[in-house]
C-alpha positions in Angstrom: 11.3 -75.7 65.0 12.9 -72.3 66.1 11.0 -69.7 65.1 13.4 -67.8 63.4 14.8 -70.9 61.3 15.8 -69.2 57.4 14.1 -71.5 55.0 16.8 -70.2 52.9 19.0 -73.4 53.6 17.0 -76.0 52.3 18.7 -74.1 49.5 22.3 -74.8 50.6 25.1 -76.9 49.8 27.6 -77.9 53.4 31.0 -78.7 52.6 32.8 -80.5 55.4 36.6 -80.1 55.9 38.6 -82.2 58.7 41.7 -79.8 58.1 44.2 -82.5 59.1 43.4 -84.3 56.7 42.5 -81.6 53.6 46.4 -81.2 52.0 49.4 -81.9 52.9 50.3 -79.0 54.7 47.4 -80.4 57.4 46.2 -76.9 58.5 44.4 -74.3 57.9 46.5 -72.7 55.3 45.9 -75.7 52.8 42.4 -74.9 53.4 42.8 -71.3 52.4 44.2 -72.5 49.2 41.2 -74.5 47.8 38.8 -72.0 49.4 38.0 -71.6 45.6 37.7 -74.6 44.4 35.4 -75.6 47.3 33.9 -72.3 46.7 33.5 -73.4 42.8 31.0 -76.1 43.6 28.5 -74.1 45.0 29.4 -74.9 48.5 27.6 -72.1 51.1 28.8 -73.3 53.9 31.8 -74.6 55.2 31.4 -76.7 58.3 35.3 -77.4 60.1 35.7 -80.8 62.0 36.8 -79.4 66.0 39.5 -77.3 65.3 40.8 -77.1 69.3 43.4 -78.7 71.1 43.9 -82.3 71.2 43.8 -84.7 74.3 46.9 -86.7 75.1 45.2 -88.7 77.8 44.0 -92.8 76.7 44.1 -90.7 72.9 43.1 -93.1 70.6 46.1 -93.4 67.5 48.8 -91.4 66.9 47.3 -87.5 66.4 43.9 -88.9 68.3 40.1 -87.3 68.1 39.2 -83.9 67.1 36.3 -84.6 69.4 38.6 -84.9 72.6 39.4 -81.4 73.5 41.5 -80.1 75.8 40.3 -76.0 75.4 37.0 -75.0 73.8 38.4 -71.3 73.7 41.8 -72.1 72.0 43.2 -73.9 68.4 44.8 -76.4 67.6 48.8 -75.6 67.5 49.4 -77.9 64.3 46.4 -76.3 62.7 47.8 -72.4 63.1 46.7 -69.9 65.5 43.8 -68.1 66.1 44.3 -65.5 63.8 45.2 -67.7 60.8 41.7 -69.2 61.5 40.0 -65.7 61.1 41.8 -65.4 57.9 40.5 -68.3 56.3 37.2 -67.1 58.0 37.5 -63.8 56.2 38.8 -65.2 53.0 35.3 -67.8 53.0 33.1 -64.6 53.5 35.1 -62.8 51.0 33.7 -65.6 48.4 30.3 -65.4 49.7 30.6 -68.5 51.9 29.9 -68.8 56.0 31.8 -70.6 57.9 30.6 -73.5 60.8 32.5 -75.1 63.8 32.0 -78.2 65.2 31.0 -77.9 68.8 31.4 -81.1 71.7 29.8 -80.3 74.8 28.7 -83.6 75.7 32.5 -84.4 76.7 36.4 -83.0 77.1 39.6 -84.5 77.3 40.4 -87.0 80.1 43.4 -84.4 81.2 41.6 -80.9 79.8 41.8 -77.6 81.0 37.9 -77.9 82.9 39.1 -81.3 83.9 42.0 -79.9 86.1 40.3 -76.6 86.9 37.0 -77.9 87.6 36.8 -81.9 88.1 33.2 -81.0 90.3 31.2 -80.2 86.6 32.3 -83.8 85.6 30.4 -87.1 85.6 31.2 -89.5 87.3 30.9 -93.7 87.9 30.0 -95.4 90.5 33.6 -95.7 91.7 33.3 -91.9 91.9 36.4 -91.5 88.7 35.6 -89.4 85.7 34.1 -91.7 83.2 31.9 -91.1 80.3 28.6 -92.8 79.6 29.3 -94.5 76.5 31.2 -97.2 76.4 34.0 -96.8 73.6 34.7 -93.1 74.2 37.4 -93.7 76.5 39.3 -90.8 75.4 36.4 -88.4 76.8 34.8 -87.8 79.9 31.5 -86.3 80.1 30.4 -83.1 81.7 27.3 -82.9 84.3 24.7 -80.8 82.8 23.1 -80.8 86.3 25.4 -78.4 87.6 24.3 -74.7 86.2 27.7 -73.5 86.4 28.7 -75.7 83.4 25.6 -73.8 81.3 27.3 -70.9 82.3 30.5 -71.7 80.6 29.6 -73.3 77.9 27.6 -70.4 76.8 30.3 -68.1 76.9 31.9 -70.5 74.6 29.3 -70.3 72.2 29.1 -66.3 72.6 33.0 -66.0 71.5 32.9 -68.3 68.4 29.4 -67.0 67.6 31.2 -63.6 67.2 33.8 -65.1 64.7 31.6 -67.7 62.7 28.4 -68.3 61.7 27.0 -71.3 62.9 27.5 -74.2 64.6 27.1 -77.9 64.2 26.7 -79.6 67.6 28.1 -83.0 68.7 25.8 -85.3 69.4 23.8 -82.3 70.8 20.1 -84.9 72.0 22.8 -85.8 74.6 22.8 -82.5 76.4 18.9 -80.9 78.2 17.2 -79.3 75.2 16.3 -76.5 77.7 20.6 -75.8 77.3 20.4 -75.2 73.9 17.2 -73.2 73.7 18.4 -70.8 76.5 21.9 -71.3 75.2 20.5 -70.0 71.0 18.5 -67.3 72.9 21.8 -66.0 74.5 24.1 -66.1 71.9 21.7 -64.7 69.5 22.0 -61.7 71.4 25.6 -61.6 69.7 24.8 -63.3 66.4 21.6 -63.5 65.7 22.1 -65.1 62.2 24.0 -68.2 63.6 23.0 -71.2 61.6 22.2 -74.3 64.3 22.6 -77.7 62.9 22.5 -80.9 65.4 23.7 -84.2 65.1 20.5 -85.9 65.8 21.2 -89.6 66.2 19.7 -92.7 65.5 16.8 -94.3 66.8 18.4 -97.6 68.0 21.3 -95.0 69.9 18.0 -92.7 71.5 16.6 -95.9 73.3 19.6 -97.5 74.4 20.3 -94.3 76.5 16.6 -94.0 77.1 16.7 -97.7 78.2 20.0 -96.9 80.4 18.3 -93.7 82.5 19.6 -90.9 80.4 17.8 -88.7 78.5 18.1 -88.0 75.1 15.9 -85.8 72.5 14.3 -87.0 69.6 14.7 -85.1 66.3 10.9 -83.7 66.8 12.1 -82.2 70.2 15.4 -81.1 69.1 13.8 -78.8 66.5 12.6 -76.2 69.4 16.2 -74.9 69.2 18.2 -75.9 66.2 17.6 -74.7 62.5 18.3 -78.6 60.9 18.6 -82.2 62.2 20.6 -84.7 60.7 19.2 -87.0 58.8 20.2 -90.1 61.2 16.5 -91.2 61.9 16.4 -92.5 58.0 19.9 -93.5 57.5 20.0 -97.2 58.5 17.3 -97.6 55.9 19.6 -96.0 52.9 21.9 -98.2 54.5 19.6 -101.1 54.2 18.7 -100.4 50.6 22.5 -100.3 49.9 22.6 -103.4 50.8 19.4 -104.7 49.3 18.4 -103.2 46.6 14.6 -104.7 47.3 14.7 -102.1 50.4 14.3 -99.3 48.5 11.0 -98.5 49.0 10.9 -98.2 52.7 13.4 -95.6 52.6 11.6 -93.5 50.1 8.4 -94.4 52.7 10.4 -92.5 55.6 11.8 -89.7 53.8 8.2 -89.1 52.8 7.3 -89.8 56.3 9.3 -87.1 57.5 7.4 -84.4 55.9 4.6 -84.9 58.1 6.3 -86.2 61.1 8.5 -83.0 61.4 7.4 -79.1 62.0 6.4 -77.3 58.6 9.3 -75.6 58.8 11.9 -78.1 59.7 15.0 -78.2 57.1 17.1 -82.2 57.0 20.6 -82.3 56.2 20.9 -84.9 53.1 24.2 -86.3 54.6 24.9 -89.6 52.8 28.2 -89.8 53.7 30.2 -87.8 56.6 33.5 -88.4 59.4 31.7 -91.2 61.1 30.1 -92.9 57.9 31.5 -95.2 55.1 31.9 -93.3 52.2 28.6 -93.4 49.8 31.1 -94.4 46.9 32.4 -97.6 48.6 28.3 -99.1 49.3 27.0 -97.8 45.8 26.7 -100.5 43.1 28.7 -98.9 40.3 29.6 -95.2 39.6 26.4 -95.3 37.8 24.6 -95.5 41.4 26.8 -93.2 42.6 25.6 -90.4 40.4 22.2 -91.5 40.7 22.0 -91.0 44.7 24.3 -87.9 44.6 21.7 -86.3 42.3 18.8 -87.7 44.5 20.5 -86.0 47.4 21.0 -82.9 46.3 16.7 -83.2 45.0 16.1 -83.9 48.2 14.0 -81.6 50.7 16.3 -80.2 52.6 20.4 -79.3 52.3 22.8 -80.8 50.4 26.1 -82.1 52.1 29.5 -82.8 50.8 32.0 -84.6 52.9 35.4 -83.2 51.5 36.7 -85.9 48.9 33.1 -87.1 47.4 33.4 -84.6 44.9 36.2 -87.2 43.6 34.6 -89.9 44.1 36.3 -91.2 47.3 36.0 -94.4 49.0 38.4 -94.2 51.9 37.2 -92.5 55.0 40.2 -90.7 56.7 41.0 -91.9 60.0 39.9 -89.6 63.2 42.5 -90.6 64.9 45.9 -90.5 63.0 47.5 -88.2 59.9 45.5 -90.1 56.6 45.5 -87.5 54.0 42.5 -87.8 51.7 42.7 -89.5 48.5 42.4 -86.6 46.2 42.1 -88.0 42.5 40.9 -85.3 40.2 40.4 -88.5 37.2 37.5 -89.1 39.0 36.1 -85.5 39.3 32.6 -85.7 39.8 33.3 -81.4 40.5 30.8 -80.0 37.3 28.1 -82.4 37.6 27.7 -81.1 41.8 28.3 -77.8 40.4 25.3 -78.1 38.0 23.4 -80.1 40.5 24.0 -77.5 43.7 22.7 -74.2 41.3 19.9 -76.0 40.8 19.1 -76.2 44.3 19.3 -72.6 44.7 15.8 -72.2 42.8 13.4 -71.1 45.5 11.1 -74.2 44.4 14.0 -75.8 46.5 12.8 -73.6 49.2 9.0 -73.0 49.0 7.7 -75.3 46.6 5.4 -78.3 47.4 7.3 -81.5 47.8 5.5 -85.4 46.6 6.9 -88.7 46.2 5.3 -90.1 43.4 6.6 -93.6 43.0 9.4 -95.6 45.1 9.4 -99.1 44.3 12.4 -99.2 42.0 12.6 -96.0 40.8 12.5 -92.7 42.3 10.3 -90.3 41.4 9.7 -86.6 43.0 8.2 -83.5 42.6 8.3 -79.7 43.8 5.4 -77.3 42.5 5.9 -73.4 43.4 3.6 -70.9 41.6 3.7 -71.9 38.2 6.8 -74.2 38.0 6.8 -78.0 38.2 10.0 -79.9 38.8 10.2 -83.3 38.9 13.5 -85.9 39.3 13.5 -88.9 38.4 16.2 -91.6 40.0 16.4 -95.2 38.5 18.5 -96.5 41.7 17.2 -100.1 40.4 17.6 -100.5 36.5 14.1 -100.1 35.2 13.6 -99.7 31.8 10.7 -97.1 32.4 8.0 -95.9 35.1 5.2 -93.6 34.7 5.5 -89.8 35.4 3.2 -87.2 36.5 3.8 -85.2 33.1 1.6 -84.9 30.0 2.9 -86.9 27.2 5.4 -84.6 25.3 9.0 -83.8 24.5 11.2 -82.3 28.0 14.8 -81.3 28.6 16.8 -83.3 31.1 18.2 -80.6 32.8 21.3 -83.2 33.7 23.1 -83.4 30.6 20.4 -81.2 27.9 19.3 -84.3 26.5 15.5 -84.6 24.9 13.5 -87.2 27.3 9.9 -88.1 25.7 6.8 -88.2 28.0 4.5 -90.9 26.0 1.6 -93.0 27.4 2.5 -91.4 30.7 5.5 -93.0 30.9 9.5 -92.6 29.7 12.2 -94.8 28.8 14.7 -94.8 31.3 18.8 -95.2 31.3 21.8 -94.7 34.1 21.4 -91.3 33.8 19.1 -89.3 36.6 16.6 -87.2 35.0 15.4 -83.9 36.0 12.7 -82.1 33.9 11.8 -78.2 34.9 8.3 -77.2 33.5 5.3 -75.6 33.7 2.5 -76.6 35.8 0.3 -76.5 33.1 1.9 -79.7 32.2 1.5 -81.7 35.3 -0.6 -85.4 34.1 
């Protein structure tokens, strides 16, 4: 893990915006507008889908892919100009929230400004034509990290948005030489030295196909020598799995307990159950019972919480990448005090420093912190028990969810659709 990782953000809430798609007026203006609402839910950071230029070349749909850029140093026309991006940037710091870009450097546009000025950085296929590596990404072509020149540029990129925001959440950053982004953080700190540097780690099954074709690509463990968080990718086709089984439960629990250990002491997860690229968690949850079960569960979590614009209302439609698909917003099924509740809670530095255990994962979830001389401990019935045992001393507690008395007896407590949380003393720990 980079040395000079702030533990601080296990503490935070992310809150992602794809500005096409946030109101109607698709830009960054209707962002400005809910800057307090989004603010209002305890959101710290606000992390902005690519906000350049959009290929026209093989674009996929009618608006295409934020992730096919033309310019890495301009913005999208339909989004507003530069300046109307530092105003919303200013207006987010104004309510005490930091701002993050998404950055793609594995790729550009097929007809981008680096393409035309300098097709030589490019990879290429056999046939010697631009081409990209992976197979359905034929609105990209990849750059050739082998060339130094291309380090060069892309750094300077990073130096002029590190001046303007304050962090930055890479594109499928294992894809690029780790060395990159280790000299490319040491550089840019030199401008910013507070930068927050989240990756999108990928999944295991994606690391060895790439492996298995030549390429290389980083693991999480080796991806935390330059970035401050790693997604959460190496344990998501087992929520997945539990989704879809609810007998699969425990071997997720296993692995995000098997991450504590696997990582650096200092490493930091992003709890992303839903983003851009996923299914929405409402449309794979049993009920809106489950629903509020794993949103509380994420937001326990080790590590920070993450809010894909529209979950707060319960969402199930993910907007398209590639054309104009406003979200869904449907304020009936707010779901906007209980993150509220749940995202001050994570700001407790127990959330930060405390000692983290899994203490029981078959059907329910059950999880501690312990930090001087507080003891917190959530309890998630994703599977309908009636009860499970608890590492409390029999008594009377306060679910700090909805204020309602939850009794400890025989070791155990009853159990209902509602996720408990119980914030003690230590001197009560079973």
């Amino acid at each position: 893990m980079a040395k000079q990782t702030d533990l601080n953000l296990r503490s935070y809430t992310f809150y992602q915006v794809f500005p096409r798609q946030h109101s109607t007026s698709n830009n960054f203006l209707g962002v400005i507008k809910d800057l307090d609402r989004i603010k209002s839910l305890g959101t710290d950071v606000i992390y902005f889908l690519p906000i350049h230029p959009i290929g026209k070349k093989a674009r996929k749909g009618l608006e295409g892919s934020p992730y096919s850029i033309v310019d890495y140093m301009e913005v999208h026309q339909g989004l507003g100009t530069i300046d109307d991006f530092k105003e919303l940037v200013k207006k987010a710091h104004d309510l005490n929230m930091k701002v993050m870009i998404d950055i793609v450097f594995n790729h550009t546009s097929r007809d981008s400004k680096l393409v035309k000025e300098k097709p030589e950085w490019f990879y290429k296929n056999e046939k010697g034509e631009f081409a990209n590596r992976i197979g359905d990404w034929s609105d990209i072509t990849d750059l050739d990290f082998s060339k130094r020149p291309v380090w060069d540029y892309l750094i300077d990129v990073l130096k002029y948005w590190g001046a303007i925001v304050d962090g930055f959440r890479c594109d499928v950053a294992p894809l690029l030489p780790i060395d990159f982004w280790k000299e490319a953080r040491t550089e840019v700190e030199k401008i910013n030295p507070d930068l927050i540097w989240l990756t999108e780690s990928v999944h295991p099954g994606f690391i060895k196909y790439l492996r298995d074709m030549g390429y290389d690509c980083s693991s999480d463990s080796e991806m935390y020598q330059a970035f401050d968080i790693c997604y959460d990718y190496d344990i998501f086709d087992y929520m997945n799995d539990y989704l879809k089984d609810g007998k699969k439960l425990s071997r997720w629990l296993e692995e995000i307990a098997r991450q504590d250990v696997t990582y650096p002491k200092n490493y930091i997860k992003l709890r992303s159950f839903e983003n851009h690229d996923q299914s929405r968690l409402r449309s794979k949850v049993r009920d809106h019972e489950h629903f509020m079960q794993m949103i509380a569960l994420m937001f326990f979590l080790k590590g920070a919480a993450f809010i894909y614009a529209g979950q707060e209302h319960a969402v199930n439609h993910v907007p398209s990448l590639f054309e104009n698909d406003l979200i869904p917003w449907n304020k009936e099924a707010s779901i906007e005090s209980y993150i509220q509740r749940l995202s001050a809670l994570k700001k407790q530095p127990i959330f930060i420093s405390g000692n983290y255990n899994m203490h029981h994962s078959v059907d329910v979830a059950v999880l501690s912190y312990t930090y001087q001389n507080q003891f917190l401990v959530g309890v998630f019935n994703l599977e309908l028990s009636k009860s499970v045992e608890v590492p409390l001393i029999d008594g009377i507690y306060t679910n700090f969810i909805n204020e309602e008395d939850i009794e400890v007896k025989n070791g155990k407590i009853e159990l209902n659709s509602t996720p408990i949380i119980i914030d003690t003393l230590k001197e009560h720990i079973k």
